[in-house]
Every structure is written in structure tokens, then in C-alpha cells.
N, C-alpha and C positions, 0 to 999 in steps of 0.2 A: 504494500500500500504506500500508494505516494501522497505527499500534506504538498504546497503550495509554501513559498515564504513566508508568504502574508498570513496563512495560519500558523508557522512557526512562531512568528512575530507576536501573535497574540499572547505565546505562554510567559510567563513574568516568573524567570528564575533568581533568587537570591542567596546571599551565602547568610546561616546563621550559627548561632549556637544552642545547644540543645542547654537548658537548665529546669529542667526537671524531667523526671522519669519515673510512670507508677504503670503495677501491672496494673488489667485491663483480667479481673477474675472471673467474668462470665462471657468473657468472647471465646468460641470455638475453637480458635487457632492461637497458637502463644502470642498475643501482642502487648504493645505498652501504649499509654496514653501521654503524649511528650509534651511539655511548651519549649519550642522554639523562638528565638530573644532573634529580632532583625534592626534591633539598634533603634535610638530614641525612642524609647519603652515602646516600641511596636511587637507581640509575642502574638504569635497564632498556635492553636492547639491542633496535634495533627496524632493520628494514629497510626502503626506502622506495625506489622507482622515481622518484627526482625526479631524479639526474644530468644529467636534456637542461635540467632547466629553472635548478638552482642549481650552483654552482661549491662545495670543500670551502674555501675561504676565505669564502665567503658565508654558509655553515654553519656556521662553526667559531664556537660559540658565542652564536651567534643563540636565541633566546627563541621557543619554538612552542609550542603545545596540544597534546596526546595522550590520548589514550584509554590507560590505564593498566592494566585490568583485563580484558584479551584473553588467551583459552589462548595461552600459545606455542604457535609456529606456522612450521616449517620452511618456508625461501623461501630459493630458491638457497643449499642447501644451510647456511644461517647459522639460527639461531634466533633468531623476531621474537616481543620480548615487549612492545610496544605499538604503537600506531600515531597518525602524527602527524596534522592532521586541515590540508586545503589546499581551499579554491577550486579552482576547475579547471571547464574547456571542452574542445575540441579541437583548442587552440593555446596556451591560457595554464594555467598553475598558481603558485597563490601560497598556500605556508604559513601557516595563522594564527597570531597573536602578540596581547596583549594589548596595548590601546593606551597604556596609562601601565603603570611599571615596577612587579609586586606581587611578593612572594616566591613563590620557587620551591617548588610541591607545592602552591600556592595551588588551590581546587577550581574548575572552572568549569562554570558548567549555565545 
């Protein structure tokens, strides 16, 4: 499937920090329920099925990408208002993060 620029253009990627981490005990599948920090106390709550792969101390404050302009979106009952953006196979996933340190709500495309 092929997108057009002009709907690539639409997706609003940011770099943030994750600063908090709680399981998510009545969702199906292992998840957390995160707030992600995008600088001048902008945070959006998002949910994310990575528990099998990350620990909430490996999270707690780690640096990730997100897609920032997603309708919320009921997921195990929590409301997800971004989504982080991970690598992944069908044995590994790994969160992306920006390789040198830029400010938080920095744009990425």
C-alpha cells in the first residue's frame, strides 16, 4: 500500500519522555498505561503493549518518538492519546529514540 506525501505530512511525530509507567491489570494482553512529557507541560496518555518486551524501570523516563496527533482511542479500557513508534519482528521490539539528546516536542519527519 502506497500513502501520498501529503498524507505522510499529516502524521505529527514528536520526540518525548516517558515519566510514568502503571500496569494496565485488566487488559488482555500485557500493557502499560504511560504519560509521555513533550515539553512545556504538554503530556499525553498513551497505551502501549510492550510489557513482554520493556521492564517500568527501563521506561521510567526513557526518551521515545510518538505520533502525537491520533483521535483518542479506548484500549483496555484506558484512553490512548498517542502512540509510540518501535521496531519490531516476531520476537524482538525496540522503541525508537533519537540518537543525540534534542529537546523535548522536538518535530521528527
Amino acid at each position: 500500500m502506497s500513502i501520498s506525501i501529503a498524507d505522510f505530512a499529516k502524521v505529527e511525530m514528536k520526540v518525548g519522555r516517558i515519566t510514568s509507567v502503571e500496569d494496565i491489570p485488566t487488559a488482555r494482553k500485557p500493557m502499560y498505561k504511560l504519560m509521555v512529557e513533550f515539553g512545556d507541560g504538554v503530556g499525553k496518555q498513551c497505551v502501549a503493549g510492550i510489557k513482554d518486551s520493556y521492564s517500568k524501570d527501563e521506561l521510567q523516563g526513557k526518551v521515545v518518538v510518538a505520533v502525537v496527533n491520533l483521535e483518542p482511542k479506548p484500549v483496555a479500557g484506558v484512553v490512548s492519546e498517542c502512540m509510540l513508534l518501535a521496531a519490531f519482528n516476531e520476537s524482538e521490539l525496540s522503541l525508537l529514540s533519537p540518537e543525540r539528546t534534542v529537546k523535548l516536542g522536538t518535530k521528527v519527519g
